[in-house]
N, CA, C and O atoms as a DFTB+ gen file, in Angstrom:
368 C
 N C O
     1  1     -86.795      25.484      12.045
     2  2     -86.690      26.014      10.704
     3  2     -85.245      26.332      10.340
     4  3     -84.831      25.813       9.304
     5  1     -84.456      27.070      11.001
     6  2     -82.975      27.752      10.865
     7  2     -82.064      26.046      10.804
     8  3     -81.003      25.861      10.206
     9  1     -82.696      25.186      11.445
    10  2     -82.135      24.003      11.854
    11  2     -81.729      23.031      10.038
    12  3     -80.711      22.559       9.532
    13  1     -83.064      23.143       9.658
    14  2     -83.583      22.311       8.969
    15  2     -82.753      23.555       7.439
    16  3     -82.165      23.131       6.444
    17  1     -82.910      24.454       7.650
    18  2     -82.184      25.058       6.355
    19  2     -80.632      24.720       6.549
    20  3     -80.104      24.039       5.669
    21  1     -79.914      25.117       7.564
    22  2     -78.613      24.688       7.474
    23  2     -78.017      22.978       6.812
    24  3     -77.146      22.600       6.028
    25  1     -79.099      22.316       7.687
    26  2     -78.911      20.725       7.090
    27  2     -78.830      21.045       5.765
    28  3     -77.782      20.786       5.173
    29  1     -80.095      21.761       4.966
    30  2     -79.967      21.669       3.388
    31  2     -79.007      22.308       2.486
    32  3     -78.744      22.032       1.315
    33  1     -78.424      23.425       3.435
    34  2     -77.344      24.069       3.083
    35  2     -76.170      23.082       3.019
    36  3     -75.652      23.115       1.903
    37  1     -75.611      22.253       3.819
    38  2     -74.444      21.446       4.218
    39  2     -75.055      20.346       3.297
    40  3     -74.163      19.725       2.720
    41  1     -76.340      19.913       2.984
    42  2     -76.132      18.779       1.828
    43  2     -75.555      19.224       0.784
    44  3     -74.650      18.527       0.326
    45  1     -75.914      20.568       0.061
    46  2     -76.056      21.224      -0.539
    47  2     -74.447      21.250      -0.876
    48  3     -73.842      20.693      -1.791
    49  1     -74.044      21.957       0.014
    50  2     -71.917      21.960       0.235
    51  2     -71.468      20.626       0.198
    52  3     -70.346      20.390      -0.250
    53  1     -72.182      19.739       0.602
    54  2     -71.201      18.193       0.558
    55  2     -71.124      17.789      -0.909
    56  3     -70.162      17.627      -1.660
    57  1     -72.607      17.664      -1.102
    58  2     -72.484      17.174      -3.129
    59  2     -71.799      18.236      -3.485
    60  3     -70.729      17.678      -3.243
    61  1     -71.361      19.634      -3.971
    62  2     -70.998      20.408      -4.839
    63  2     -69.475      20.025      -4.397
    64  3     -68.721      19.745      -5.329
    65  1     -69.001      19.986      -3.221
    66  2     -67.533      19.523      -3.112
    67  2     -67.518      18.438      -3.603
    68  3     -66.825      18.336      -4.616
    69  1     -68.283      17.143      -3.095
    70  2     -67.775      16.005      -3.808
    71  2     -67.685      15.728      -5.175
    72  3     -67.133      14.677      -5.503
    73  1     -68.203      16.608      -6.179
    74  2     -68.444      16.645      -7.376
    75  2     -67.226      17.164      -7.949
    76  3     -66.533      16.507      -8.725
    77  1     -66.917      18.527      -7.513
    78  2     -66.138      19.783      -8.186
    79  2     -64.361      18.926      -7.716
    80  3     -63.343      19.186      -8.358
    81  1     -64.382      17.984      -6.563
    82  2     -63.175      17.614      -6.466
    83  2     -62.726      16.162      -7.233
    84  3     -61.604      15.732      -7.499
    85  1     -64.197      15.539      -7.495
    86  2     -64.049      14.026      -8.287
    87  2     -63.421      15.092     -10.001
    88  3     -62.669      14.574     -10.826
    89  1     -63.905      16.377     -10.122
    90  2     -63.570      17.038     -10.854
    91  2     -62.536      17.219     -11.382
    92  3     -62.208      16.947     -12.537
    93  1     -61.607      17.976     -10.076
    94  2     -60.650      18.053      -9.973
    95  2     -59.260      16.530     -10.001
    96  3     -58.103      16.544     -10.422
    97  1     -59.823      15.757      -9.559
    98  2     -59.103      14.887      -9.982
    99  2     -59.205      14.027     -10.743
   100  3     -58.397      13.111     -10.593
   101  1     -60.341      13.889     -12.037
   102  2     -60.361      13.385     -13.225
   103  2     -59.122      14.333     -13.902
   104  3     -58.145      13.783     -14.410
   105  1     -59.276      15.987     -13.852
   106  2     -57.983      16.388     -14.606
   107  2     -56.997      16.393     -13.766
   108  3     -56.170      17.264     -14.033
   109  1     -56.710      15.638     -12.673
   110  2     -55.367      15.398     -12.417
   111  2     -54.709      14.050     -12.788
   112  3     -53.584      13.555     -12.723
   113  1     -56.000      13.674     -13.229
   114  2     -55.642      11.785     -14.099
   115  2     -55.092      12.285     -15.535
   116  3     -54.040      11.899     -16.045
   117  1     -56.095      13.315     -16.150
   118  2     -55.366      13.541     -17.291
   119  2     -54.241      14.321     -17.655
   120  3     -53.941      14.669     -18.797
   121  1     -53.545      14.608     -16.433
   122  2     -52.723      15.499     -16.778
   123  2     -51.363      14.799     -16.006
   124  3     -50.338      15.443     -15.780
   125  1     -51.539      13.431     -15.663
   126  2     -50.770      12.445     -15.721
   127  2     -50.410      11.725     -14.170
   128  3     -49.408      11.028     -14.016
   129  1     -51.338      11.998     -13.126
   130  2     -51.519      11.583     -11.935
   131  2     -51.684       9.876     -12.188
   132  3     -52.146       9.311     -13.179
   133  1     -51.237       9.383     -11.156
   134  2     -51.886       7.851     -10.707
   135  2     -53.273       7.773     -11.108
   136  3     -54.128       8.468     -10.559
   137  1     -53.625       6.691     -12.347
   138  2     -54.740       6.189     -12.364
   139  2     -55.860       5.886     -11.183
   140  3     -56.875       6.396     -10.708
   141  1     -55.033       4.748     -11.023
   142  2     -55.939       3.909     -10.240
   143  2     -55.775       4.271      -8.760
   144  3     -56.778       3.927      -8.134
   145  1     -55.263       4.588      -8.338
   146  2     -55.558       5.442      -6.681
   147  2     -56.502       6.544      -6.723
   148  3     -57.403       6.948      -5.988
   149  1     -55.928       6.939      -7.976
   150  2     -56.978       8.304      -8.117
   151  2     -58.297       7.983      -8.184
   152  3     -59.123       8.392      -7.368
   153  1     -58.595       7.131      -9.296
   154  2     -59.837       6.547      -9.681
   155  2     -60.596       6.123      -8.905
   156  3     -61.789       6.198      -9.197
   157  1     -60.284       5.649      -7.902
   158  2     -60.877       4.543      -6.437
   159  2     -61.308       5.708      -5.823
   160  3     -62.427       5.364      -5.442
   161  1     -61.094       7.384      -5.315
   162  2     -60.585       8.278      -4.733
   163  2     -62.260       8.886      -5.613
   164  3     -63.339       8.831      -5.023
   165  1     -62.104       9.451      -7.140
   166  2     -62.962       9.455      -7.880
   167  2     -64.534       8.820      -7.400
   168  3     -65.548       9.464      -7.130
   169  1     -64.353       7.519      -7.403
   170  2     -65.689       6.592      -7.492
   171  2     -66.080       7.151      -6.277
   172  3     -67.124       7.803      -6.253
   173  1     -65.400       7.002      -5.237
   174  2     -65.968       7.124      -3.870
   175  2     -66.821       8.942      -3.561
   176  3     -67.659       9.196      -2.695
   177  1     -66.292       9.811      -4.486
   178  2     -66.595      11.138      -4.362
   179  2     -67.788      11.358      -5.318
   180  3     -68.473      12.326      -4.988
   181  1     -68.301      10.552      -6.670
   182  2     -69.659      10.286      -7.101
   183  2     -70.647       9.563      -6.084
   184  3     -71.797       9.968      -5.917
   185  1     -70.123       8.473      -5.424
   186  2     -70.976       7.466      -5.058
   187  2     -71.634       8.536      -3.528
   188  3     -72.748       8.253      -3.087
   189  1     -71.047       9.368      -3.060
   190  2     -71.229       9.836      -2.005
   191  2     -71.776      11.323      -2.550
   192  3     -72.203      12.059      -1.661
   193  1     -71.802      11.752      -3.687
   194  2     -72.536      12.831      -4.350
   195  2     -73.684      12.752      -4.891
   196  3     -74.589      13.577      -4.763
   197  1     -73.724      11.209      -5.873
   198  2     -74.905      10.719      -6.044
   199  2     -75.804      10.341      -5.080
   200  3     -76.948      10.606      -5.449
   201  1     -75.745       9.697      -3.712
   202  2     -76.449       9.400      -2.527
   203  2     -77.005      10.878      -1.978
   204  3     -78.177      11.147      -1.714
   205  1     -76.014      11.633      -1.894
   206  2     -77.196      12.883      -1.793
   207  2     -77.972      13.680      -2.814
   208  3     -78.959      14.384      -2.599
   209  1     -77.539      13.519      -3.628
   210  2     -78.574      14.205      -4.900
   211  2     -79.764      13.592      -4.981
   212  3     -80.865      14.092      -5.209
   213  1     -79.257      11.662      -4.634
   214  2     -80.652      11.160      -4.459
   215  2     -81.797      11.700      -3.019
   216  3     -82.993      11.979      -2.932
   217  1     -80.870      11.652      -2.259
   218  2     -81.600      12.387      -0.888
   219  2     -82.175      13.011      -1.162
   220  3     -83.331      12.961      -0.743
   221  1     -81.809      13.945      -1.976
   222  2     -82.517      15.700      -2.084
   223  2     -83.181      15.597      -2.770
   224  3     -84.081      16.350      -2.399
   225  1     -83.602      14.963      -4.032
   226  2     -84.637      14.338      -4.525
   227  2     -85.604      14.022      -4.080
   228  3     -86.653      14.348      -4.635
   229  1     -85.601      13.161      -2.740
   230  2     -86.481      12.864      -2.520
   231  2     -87.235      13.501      -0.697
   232  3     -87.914      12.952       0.170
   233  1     -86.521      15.128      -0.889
   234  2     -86.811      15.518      -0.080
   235  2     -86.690      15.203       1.532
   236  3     -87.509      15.441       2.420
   237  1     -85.417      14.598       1.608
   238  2     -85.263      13.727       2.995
   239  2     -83.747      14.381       3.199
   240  3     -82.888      14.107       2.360
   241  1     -83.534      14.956       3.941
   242  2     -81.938      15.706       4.722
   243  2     -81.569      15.045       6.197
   244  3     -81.467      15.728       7.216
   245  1     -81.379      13.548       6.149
   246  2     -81.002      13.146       7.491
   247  2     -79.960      13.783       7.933
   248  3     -79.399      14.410       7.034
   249  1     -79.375      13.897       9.165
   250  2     -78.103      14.178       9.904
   251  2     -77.113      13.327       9.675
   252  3     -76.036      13.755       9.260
   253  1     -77.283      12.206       9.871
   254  2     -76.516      11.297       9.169
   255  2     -75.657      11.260       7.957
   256  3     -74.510      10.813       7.953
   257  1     -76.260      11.739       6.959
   258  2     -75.753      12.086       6.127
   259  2     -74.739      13.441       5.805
   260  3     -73.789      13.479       5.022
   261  1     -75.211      14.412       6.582
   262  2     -74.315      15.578       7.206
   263  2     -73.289      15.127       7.302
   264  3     -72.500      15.386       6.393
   265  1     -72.771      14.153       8.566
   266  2     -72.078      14.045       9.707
   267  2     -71.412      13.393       8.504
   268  3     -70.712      14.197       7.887
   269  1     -71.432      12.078       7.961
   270  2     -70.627      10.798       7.476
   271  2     -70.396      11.342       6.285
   272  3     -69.715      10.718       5.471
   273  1     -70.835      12.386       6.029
   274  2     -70.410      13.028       4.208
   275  2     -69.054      14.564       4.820
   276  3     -68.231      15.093       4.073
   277  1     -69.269      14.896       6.315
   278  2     -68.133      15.452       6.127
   279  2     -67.401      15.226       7.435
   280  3     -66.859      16.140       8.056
   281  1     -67.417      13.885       7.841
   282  2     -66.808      13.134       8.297
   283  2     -65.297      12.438       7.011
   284  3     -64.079      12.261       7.034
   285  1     -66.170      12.315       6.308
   286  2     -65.759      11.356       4.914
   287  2     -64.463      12.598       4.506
   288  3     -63.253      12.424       4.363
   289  1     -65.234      13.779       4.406
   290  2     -64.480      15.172       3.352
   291  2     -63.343      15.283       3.953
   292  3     -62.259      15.362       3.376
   293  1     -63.569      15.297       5.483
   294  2     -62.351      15.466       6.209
   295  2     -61.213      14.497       6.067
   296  3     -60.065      14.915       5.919
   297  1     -61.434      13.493       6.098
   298  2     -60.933      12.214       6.473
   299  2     -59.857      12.169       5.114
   300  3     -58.697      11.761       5.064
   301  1     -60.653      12.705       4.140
   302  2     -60.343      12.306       2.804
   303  2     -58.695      13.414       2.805
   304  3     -57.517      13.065       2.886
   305  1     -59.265      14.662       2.689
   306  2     -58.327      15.586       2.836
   307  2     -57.173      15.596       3.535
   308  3     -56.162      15.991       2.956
   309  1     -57.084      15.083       5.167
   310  2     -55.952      14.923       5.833
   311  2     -55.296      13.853       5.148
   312  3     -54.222      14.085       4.593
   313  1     -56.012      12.247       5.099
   314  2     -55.211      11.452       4.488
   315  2     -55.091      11.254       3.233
   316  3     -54.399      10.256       3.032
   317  1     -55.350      11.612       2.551
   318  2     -55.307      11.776       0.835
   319  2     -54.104      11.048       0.578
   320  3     -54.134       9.828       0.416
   321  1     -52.991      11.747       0.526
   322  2     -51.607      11.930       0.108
   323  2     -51.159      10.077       0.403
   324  3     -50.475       9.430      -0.390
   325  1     -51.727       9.529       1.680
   326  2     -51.264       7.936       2.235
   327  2     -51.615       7.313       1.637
   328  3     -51.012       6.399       1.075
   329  1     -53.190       7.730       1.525
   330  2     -53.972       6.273       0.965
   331  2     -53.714       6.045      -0.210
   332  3     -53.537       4.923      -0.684
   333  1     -53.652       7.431      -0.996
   334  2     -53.219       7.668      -2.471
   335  2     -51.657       6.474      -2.889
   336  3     -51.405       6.076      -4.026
   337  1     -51.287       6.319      -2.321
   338  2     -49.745       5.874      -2.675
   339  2     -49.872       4.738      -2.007
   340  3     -49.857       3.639      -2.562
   341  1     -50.028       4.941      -0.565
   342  2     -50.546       3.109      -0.665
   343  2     -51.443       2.422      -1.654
   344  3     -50.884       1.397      -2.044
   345  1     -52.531       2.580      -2.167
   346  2     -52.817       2.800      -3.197
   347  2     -52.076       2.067      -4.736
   348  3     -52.260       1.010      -5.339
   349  1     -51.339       3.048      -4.903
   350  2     -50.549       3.129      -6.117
   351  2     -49.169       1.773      -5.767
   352  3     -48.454       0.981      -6.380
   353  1     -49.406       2.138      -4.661
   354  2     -47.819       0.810      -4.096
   355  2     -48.703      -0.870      -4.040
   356  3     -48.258      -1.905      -4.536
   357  1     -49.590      -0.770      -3.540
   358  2     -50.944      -2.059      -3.468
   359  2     -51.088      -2.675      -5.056
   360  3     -50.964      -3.867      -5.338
   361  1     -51.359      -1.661      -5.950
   362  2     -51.993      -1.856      -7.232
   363  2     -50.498      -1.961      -8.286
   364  3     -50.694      -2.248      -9.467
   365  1     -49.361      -1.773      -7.916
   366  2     -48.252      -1.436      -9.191
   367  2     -47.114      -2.763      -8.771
   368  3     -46.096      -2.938      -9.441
């Protein structure tokens, strides 16, 4: 039981971050950030917010999804700043 609430808790924390930061960096597009690094950065933080909203929908909290959604958060955060500009250096 304690098991199975935490999972729903941590889905719960993965979509609201991935949301509130695709958030956060739509107004850092408008407030004059790199488009298109950003944007790619964007898609990937719906597409991985929407996959669990669908989860939770349908009442299913794999581990999997835990692990590779803040596997992903992490990943994202340390390298942000690289991929971002490689990115912007790839696309300009």
């Amino acid at each position: 039981m304690i098991r199975t609430n935490l999972r729903i808790t941590l889905f719960k924390i993965i979509i609201l971050y991935c949301f509130f930061y695709a958030v956060v960096k739509v107004i850092g597009i408008w407030k004059g950030m790199w488009l298109i690094p950003n944007l790619i950065v964007v898609i990937t933080l719906v597409i991985v917010g929407i996959t669990g909203i669908w989860l939770t929908r349908q009442k299913n909290y794999p581990l999997i999804y835990v692990m590779a959604g803040s596997f992903f958060i992490i990943l994202l955060r340390v390298y942000e700043t690289r991929w971002v500009l490689y990115l912007n250096q790839y696309f300009n």
